[in-house]
Backbone as ProteinMPNN parsed JSONL, in Angstrom:
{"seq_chain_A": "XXXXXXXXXXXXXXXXXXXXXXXXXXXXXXXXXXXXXXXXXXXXXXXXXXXXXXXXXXXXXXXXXXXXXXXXXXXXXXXXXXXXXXXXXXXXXXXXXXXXXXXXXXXXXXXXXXXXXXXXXXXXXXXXXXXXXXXXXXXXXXXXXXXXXXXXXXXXXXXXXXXXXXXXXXXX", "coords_chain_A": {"N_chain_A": [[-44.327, -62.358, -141.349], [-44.542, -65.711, -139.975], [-42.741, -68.368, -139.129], [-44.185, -70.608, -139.276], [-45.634, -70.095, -142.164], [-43.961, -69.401, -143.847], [-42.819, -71.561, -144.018], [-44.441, -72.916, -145.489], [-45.294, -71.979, -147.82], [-43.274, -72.408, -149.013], [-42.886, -75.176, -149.516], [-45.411, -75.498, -151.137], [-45.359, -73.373, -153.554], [-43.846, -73.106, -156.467], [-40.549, -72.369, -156.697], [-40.708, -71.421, -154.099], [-38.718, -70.647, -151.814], [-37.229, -68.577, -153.141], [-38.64, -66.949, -153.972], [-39.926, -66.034, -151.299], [-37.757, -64.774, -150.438], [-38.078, -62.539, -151.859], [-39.737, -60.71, -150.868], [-39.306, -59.732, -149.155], [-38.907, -56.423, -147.03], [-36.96, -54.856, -148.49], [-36.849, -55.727, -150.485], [-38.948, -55.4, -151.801], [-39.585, -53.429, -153.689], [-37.673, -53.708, -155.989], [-39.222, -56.182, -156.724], [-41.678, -55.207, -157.956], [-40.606, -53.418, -159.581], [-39.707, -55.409, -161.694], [-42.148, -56.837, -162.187], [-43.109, -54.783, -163.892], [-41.82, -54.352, -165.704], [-41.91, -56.564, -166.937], [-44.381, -56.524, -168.068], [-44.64, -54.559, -169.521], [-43.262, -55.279, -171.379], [-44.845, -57.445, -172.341], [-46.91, -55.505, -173.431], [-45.632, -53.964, -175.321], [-45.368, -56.385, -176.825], [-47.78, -56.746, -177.425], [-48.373, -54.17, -178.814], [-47.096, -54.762, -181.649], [-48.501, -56.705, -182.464], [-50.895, -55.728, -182.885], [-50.788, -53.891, -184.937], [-51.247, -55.354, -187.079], [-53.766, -56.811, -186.861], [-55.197, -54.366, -187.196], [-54.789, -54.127, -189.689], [-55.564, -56.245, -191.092], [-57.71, -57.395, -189.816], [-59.388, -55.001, -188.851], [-59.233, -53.856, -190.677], [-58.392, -51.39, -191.657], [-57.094, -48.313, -193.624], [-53.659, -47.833, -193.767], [-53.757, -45.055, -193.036], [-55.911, -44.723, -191.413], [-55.491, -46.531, -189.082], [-52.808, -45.178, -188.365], [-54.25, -42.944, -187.069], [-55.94, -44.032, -185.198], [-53.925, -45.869, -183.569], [-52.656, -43.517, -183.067], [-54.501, -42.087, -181.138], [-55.253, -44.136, -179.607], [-52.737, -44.144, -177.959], [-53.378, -41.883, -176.23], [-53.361, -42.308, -173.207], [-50.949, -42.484, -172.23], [-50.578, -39.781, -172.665], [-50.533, -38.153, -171.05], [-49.922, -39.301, -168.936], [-48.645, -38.531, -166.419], [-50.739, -37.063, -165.274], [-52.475, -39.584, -163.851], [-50.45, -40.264, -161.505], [-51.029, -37.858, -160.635], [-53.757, -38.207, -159.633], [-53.542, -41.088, -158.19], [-52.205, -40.625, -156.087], [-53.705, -38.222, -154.651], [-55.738, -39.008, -154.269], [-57.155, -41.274, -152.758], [-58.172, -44.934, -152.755], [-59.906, -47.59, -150.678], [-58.127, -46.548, -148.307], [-55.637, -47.022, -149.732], [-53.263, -45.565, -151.241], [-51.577, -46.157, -153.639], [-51.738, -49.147, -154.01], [-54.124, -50.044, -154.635], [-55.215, -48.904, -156.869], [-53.632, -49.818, -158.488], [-54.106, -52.325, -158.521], [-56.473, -52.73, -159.631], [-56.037, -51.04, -161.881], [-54.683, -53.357, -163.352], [-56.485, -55.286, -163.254], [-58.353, -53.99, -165.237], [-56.838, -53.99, -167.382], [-56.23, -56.505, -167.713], [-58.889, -57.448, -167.984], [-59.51, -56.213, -170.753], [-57.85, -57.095, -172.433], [-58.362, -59.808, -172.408], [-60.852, -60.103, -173.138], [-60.658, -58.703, -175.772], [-59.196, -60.682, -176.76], [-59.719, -63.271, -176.46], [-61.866, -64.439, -177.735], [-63.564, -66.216, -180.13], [-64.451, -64.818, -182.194], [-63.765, -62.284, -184.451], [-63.849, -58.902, -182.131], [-66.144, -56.594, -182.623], [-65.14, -53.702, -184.372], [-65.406, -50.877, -182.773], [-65.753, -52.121, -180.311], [-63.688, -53.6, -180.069], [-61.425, -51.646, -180.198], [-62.163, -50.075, -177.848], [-61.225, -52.529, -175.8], [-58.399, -52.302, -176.515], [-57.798, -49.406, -175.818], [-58.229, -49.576, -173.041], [-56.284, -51.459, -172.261], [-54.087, -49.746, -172.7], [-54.596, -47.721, -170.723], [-54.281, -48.982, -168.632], [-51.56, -49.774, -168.457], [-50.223, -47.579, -168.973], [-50.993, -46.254, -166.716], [-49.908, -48.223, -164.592], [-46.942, -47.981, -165.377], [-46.634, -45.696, -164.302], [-46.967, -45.506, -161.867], [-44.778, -47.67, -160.977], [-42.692, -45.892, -161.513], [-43.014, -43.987, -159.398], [-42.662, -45.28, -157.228], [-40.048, -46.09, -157.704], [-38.921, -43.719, -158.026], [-39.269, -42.653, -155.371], [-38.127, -44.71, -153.463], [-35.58, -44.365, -154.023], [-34.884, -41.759, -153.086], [-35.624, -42.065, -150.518], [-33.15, -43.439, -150.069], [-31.139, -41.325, -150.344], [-31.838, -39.998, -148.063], [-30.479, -40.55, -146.456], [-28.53, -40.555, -143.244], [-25.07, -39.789, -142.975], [-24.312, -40.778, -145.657], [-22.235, -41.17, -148.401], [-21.224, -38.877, -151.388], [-20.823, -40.535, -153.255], [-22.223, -42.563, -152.058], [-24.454, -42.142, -152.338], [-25.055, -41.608, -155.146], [-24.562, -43.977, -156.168], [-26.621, -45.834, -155.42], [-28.833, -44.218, -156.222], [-28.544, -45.344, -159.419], [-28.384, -47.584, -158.976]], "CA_chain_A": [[-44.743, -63.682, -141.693], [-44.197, -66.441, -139.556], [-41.814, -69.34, -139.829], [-44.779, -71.959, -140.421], [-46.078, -69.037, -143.08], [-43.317, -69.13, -144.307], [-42.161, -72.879, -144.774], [-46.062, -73.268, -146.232], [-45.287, -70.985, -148.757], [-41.818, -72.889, -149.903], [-43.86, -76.176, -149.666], [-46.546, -75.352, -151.967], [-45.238, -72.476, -154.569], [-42.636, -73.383, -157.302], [-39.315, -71.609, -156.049], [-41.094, -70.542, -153.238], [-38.024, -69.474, -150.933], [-36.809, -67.672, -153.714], [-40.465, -66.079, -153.935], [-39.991, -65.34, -150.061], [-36.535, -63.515, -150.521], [-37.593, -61.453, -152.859], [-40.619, -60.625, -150.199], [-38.548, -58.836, -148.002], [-39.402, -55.114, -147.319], [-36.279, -54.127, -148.891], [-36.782, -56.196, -152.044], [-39.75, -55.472, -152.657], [-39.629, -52.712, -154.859], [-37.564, -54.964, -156.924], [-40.169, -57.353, -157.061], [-42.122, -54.431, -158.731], [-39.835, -53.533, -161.083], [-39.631, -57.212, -162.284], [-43.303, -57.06, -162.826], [-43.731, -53.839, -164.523], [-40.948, -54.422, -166.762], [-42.615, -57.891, -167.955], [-45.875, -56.31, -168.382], [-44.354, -53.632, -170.531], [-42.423, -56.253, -172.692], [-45.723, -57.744, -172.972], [-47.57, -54.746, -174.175], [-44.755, -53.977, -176.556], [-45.446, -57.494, -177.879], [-48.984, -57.04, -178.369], [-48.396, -53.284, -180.072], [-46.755, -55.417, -182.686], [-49.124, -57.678, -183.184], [-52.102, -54.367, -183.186], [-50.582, -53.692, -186.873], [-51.884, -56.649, -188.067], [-55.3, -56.919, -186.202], [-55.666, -52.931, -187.72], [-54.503, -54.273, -191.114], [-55.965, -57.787, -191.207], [-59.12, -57.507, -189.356], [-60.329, -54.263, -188.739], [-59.643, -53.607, -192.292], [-57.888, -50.048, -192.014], [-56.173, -47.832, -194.223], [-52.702, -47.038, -192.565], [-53.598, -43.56, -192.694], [-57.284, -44.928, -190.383], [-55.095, -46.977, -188.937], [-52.469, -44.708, -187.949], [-55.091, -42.268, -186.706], [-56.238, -44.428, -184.314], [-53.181, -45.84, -183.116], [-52.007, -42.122, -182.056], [-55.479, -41.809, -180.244], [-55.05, -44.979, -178.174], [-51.715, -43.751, -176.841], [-53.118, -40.63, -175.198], [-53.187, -42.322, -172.041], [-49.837, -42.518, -172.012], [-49.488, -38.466, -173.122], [-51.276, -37.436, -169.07], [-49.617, -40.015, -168.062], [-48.531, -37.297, -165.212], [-52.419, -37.335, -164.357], [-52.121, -40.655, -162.943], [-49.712, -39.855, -160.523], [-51.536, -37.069, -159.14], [-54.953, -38.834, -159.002], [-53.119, -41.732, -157.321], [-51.433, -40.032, -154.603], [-54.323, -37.212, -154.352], [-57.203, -40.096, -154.309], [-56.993, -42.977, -151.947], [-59.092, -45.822, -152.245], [-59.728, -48.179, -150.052], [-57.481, -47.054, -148.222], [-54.274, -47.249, -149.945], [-52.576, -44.845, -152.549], [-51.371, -46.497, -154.622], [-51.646, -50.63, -153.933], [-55.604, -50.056, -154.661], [-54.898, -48.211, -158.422], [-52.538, -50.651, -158.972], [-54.885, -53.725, -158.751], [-57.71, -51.73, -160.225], [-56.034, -51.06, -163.268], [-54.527, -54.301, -163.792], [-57.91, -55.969, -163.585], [-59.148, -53.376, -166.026], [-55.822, -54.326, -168.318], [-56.566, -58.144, -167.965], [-59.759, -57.712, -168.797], [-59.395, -55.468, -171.784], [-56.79, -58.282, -173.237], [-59.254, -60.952, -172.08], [-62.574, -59.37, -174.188], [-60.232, -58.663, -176.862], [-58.019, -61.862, -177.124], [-60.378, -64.608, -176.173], [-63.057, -64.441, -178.448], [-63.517, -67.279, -181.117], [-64.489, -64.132, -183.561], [-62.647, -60.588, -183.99], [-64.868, -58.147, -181.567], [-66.68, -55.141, -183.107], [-64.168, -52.669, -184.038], [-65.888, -50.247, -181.437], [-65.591, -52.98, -178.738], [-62.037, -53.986, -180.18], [-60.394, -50.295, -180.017], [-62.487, -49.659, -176.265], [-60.728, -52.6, -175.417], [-56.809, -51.958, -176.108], [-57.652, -48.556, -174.597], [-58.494, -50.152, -171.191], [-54.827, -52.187, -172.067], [-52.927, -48.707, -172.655], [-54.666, -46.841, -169.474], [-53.775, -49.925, -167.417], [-49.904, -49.89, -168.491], [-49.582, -46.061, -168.925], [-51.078, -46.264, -164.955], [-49.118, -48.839, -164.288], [-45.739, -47.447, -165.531], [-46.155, -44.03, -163.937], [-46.589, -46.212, -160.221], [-43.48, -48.007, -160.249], [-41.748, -45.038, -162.137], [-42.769, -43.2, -158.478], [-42.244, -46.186, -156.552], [-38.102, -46.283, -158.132], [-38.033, -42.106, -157.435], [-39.295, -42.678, -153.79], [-37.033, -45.406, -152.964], [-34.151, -43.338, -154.109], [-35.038, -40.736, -152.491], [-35.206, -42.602, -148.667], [-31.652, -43.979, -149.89], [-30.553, -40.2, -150.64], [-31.831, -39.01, -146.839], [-30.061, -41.463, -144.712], [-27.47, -39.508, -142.886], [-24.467, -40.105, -143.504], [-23.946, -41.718, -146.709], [-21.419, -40.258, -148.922], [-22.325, -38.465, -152.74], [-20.623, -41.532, -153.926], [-22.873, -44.212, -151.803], [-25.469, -41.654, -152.895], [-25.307, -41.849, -156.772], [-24.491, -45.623, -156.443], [-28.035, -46.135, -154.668], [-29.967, -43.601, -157.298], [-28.337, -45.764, -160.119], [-29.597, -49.096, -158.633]], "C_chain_A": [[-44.066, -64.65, -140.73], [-43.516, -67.555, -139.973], [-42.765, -70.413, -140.419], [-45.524, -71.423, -141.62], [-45.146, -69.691, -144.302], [-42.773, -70.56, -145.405], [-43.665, -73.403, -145.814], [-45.929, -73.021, -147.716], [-43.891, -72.009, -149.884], [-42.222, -73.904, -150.286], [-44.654, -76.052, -150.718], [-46.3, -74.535, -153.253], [-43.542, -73.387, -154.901], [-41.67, -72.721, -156.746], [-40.071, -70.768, -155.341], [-40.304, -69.801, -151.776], [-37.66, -68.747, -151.962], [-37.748, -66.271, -154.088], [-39.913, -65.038, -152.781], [-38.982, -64.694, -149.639], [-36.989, -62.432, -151.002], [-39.333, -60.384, -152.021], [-40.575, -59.695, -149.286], [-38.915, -57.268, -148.013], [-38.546, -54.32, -147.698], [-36.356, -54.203, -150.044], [-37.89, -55.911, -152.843], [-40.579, -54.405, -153.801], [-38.837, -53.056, -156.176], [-38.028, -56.044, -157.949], [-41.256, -56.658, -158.329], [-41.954, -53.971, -159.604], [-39.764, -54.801, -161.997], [-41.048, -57.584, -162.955], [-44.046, -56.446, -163.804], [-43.021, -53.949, -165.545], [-41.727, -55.988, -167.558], [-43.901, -57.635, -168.228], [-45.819, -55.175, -169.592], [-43.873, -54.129, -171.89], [-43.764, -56.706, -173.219], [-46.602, -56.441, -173.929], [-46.485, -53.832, -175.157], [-44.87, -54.844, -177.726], [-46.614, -56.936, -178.995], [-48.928, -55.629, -179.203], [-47.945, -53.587, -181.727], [-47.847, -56.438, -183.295], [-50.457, -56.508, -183.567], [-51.743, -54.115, -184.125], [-51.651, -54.066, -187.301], [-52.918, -56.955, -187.727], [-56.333, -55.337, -186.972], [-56.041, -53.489, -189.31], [-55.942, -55.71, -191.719], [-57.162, -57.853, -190.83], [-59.974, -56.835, -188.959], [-60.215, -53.614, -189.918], [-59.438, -52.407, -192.395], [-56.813, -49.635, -192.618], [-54.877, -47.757, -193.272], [-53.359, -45.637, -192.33], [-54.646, -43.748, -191.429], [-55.842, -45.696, -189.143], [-53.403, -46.116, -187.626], [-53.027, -43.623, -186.458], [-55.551, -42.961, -185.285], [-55.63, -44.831, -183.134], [-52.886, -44.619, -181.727], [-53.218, -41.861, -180.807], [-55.499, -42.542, -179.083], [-54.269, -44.793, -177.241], [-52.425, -42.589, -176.454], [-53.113, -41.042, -173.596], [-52.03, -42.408, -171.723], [-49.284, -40.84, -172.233], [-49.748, -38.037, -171.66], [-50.751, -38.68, -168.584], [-49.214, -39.496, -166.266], [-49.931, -37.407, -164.706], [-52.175, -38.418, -163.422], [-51.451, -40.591, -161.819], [-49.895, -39.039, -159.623], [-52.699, -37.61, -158.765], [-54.387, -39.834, -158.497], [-52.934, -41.217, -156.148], [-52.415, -38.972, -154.015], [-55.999, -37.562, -153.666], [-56.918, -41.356, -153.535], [-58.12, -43.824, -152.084], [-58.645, -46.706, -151.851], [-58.791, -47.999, -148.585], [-55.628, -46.873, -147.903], [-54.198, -46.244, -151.444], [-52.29, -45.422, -154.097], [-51.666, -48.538, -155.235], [-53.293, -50.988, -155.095], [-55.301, -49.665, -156.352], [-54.145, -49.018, -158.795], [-53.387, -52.142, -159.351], [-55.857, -53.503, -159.731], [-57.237, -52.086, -161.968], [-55.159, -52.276, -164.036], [-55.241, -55.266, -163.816], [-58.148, -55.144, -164.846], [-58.211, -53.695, -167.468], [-56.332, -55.849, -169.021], [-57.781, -58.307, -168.658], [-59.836, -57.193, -170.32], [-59.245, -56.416, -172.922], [-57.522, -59.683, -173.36], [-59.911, -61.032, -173.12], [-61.688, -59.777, -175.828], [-59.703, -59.941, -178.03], [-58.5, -62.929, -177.25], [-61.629, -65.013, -176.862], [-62.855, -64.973, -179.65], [-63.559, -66.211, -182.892], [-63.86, -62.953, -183.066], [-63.808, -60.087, -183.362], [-65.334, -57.316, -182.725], [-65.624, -54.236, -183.174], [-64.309, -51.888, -182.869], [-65.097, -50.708, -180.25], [-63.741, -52.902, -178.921], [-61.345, -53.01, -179.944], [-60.79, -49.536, -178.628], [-61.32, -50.85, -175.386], [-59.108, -52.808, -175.172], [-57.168, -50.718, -175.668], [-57.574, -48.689, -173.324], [-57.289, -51.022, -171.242], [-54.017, -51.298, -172.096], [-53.452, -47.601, -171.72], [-54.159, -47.723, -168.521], [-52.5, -49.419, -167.751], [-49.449, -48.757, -168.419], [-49.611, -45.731, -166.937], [-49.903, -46.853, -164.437], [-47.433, -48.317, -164.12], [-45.275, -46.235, -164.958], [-46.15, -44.611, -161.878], [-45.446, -46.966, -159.936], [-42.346, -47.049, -160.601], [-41.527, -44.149, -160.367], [-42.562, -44.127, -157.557], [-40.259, -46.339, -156.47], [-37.978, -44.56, -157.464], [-37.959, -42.225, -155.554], [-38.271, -43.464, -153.246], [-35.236, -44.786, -153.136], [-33.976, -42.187, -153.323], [-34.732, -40.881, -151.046], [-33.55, -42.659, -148.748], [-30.878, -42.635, -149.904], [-30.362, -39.222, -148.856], [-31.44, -39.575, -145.953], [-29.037, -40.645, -144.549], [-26.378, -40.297, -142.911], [-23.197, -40.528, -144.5], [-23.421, -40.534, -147.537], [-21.742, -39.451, -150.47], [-22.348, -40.051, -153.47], [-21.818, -42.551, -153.475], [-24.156, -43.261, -152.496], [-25.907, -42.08, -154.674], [-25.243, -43.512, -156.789], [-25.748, -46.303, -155.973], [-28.889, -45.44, -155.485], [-29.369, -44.71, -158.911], [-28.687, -47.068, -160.133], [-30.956, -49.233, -158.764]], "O_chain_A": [[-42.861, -64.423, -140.618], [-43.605, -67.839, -141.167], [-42.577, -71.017, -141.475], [-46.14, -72.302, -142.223], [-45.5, -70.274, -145.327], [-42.506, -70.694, -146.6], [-43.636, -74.22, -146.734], [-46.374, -73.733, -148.615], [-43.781, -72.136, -151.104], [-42.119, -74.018, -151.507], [-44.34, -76.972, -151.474], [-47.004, -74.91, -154.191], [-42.665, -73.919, -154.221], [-42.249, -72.213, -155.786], [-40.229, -69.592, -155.668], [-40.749, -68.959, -150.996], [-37.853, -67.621, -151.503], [-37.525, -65.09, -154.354], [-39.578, -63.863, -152.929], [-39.056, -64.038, -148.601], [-36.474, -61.353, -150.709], [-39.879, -59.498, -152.678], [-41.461, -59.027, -148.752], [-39.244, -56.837, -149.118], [-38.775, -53.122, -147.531], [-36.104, -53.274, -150.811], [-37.991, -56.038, -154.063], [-41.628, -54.504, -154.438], [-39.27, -52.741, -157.285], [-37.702, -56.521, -159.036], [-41.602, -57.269, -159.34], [-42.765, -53.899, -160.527], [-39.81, -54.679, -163.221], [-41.198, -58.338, -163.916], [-45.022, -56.863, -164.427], [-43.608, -53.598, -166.568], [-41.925, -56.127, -168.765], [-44.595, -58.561, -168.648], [-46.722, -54.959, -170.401], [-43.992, -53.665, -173.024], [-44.002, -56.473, -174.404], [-46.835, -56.637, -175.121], [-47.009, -52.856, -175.696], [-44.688, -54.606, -178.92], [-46.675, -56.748, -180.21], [-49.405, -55.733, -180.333], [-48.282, -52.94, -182.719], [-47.909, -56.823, -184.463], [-50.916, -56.599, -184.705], [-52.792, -53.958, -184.75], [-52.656, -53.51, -187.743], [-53.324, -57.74, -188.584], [-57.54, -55.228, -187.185], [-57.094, -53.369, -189.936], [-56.856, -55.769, -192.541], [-57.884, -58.475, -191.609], [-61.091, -57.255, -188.656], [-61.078, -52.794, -190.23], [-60.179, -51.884, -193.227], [-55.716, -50.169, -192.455], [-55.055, -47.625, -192.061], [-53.373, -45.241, -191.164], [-54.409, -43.069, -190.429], [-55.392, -44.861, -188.358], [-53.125, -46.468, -186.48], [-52.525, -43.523, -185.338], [-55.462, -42.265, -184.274], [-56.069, -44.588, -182.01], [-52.868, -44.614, -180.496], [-52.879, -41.486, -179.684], [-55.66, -42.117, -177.938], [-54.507, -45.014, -176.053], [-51.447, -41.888, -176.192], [-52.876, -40.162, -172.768], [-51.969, -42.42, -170.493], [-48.11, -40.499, -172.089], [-48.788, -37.438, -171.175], [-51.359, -39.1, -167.6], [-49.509, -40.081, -165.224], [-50.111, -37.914, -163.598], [-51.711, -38.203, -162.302], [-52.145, -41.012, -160.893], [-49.481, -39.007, -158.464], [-52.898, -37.602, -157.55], [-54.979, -39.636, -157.436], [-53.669, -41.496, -155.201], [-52.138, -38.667, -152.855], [-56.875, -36.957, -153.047], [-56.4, -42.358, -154.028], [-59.137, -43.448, -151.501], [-57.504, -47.086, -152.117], [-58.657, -48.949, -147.814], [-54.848, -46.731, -146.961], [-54.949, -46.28, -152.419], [-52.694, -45.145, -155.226], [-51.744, -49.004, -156.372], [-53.453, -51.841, -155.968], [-55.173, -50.706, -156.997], [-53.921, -48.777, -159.982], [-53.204, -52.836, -160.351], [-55.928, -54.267, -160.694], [-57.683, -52.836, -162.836], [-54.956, -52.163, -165.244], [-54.808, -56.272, -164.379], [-58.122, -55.931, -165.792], [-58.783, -53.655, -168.558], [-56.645, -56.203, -170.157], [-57.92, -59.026, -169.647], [-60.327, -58.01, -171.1], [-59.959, -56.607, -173.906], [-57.297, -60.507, -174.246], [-59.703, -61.867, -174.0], [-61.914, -60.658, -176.657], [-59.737, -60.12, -179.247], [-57.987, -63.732, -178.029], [-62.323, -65.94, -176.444], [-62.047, -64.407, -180.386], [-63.121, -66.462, -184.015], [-63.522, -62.611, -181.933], [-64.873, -60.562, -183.755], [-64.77, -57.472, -183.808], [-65.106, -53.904, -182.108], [-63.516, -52.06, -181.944], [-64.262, -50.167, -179.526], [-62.877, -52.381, -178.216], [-60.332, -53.343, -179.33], [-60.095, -48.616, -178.198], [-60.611, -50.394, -174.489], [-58.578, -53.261, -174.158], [-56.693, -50.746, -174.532], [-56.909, -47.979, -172.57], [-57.086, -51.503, -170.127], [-52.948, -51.621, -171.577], [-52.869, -46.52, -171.807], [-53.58, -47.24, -167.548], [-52.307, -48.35, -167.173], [-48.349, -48.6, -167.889], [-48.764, -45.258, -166.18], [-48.998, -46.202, -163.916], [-46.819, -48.268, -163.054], [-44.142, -45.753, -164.974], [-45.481, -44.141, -160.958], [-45.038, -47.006, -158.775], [-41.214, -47.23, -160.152], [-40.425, -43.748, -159.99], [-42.029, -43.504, -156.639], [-39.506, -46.591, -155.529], [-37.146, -44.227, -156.62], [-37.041, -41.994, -154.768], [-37.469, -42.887, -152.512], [-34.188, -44.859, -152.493], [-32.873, -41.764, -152.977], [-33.932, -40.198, -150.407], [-32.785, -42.173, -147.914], [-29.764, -42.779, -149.401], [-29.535, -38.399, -148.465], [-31.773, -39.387, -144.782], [-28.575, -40.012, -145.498], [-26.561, -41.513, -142.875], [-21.973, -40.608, -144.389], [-23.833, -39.375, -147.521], [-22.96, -39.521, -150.64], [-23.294, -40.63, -154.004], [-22.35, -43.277, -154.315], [-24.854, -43.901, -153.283], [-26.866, -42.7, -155.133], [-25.996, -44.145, -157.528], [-25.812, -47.505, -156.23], [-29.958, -46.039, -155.594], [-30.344, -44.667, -159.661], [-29.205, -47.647, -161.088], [-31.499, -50.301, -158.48]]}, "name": "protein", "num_of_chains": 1, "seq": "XXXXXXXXXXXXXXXXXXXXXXXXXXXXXXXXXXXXXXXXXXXXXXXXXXXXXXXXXXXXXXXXXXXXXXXXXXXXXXXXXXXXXXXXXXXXXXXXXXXXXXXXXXXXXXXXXXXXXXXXXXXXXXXXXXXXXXXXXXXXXXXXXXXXXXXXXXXXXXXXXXXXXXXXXXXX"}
């Protein structure tokens, strides 16, 4: 990025040198962690609030209720899938950048359909779309999970570095 890139960027975005630190090609698996971790808090939130949308408005027993629940997480049980169709499947392209946008469009929208609608959806519709919110995040979580091993991993093969700088770089 260039310096007038750069000052454009500080100019125009809210803490935008602090943006363009964290931009850096060292930080920016950082930056990734920072995003996956607030996207996880969020879909923690909304599993809390999915009780009460089960209870309250799609009008299920716990036991229905339960049932369904366990079904929505299976994208999270292959979550391992993900990881090899990422890395085994390129689109566009790109490995993983491309799956990464993909399924956080397919998240947004999910949450969109679901969330933004003056009336409750169709159960149907309503339980298709938190599935398309727990394949996004289960995706999601298994790309920066290999994003944190890889980066540990470069820091593990620099020559070198001692066990100690070693473990102190897999613990970061």
């Amino acid at each position: 990025m260039t310096k007038s890139q750069s000052s454009c960027l500080e100019s125009y975005i809210p803490f935008g040198s602090q943006i363009q630190k964290l931009l850096t090609k060292e930080k920016r698996p950082i930056l990734v962690l920072i995003v996956l971790s607030i996207a996880q808090g969020v879909m923690l939130s909304a599993a809390t609030i999915l009780g009460f949308v089960y209870k309250e408005d799609f009008h299920f027993k716990p036991d229905q209720a339960t049932s369904y629940a366990a079904f929505l997480r299976l994208p999270w049980s292959i979550k391992p899938l993900w990881g090899v169709l990422s890395d085994s499947f390129p689109l566009f392209g790109y490995k993983r950048k491309s799956y990464l946008l993909l399924t956080s469009i397919l998240g947004w929208l999910g949450l969109s359909v679901f969330g933004f609608n003056t009336y409750m959806p169709p159960v149907v519709l309503g339980l298709f779309c938190i599935l398309c919110h727990y394949i996004s995040q289960s995706f999601q979580s298994d790309i920066g999970q290999a994003i944190v091993v890889e980066n540990a991993q470069k820091q593990n093969r620099q020559k070198g570095s001692s066990e100690a700088d070693k473990s102190k770089a897999a613990s970061h």
